[in-house]
C-alpha positions as CSV (number, residue, x, y, z in Angstrom):
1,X,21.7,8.4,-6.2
2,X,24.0,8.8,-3.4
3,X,22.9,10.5,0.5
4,X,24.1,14.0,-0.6
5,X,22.8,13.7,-4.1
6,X,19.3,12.9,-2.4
7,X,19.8,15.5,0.4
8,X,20.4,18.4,-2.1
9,X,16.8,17.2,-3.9
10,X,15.3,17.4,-0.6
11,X,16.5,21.2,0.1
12,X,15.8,21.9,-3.6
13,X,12.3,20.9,-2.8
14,X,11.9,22.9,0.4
15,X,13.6,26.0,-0.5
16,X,11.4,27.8,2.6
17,X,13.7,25.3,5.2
18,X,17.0,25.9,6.7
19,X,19.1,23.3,4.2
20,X,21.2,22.2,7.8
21,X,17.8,21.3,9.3
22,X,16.6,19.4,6.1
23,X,20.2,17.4,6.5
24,X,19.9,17.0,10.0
25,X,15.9,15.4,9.8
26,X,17.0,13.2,7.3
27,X,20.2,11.8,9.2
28,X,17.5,11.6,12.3
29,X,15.2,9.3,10.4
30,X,17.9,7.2,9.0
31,X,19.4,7.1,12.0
32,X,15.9,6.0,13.7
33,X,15.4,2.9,11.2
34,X,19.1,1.8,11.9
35,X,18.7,1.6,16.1
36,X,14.9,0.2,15.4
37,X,16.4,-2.7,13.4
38,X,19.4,-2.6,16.0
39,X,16.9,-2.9,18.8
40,X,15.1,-5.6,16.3
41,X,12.0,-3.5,15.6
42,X,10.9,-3.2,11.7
43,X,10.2,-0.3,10.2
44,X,7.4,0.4,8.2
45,X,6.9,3.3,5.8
46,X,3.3,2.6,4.0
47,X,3.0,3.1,0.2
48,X,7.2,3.0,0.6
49,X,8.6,-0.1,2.4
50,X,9.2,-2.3,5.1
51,X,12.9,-2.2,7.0
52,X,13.5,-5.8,8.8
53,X,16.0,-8.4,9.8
54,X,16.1,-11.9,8.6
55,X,17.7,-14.9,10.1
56,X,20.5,-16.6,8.9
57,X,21.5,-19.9,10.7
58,X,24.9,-21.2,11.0
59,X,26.3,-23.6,8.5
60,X,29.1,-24.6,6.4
61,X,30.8,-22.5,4.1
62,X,33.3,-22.5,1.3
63,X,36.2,-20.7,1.1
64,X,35.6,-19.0,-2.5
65,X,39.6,-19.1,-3.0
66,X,41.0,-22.0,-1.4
67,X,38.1,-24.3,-1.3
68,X,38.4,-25.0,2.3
69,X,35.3,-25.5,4.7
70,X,34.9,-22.9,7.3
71,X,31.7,-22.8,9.2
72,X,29.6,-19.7,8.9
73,X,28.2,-18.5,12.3
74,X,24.5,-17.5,13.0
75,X,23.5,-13.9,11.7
76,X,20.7,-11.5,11.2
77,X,20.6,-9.6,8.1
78,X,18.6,-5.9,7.4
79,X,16.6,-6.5,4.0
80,X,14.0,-3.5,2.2
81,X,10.8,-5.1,0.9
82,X,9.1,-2.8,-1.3
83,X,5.9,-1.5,-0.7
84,X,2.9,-2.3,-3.8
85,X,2.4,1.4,-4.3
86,X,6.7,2.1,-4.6
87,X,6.4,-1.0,-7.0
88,X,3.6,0.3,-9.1
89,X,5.3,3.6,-9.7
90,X,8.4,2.2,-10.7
91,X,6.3,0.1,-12.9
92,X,4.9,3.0,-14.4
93,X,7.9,5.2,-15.1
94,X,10.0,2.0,-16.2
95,X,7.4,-0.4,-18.0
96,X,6.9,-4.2,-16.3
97,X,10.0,-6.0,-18.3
């Protein structure tokens, strides 16, 4: 599902709100998770998820095409770690494979 496919469920839901405002709250949250992890603050949405940075140190690459070393430099990285009631409901809808 892409951002305007999941913003035109939201105004579908809330047909009583001005569909610009329903837009507009939804870029303010995801704009709110993106500064917090910018400002390296998690995010935590209970029953949902949690929004954090992890830590990757430096070290040596490879060059996929060439083979050459190159040295990767120290980095954090935004991951999404599901919440046990977001997993469970997938669970449900899709079956545990």
């Amino acid at each position: 599902m892409t951002k305007a496919e999941l913003i035109a469920r939201l105004i579908a839901m809330m047909p009583e709100m001005d569909p610009r405002m329903v837009e507009a709250s939804f870029q303010k949250v995801m704009d709110h998770i993106s500064e917090s992890l910018a400002d390296e603050r998690r995010v935590e949405l209970r029953n949902f998820g949690i929004f954090d940075l992890k830590q990757h140190s430096a070290h040596e690459g490879r060059n996929p095409r060439t083979g050459e070393a190159v040295q990767v430099s120290q980095k954090k990285v935004p991951y999404f770690k599901a919440g046990k009631k977001l997993k469970e409901s997938v669970n449900l809808l899709h079956g545990s494979e």
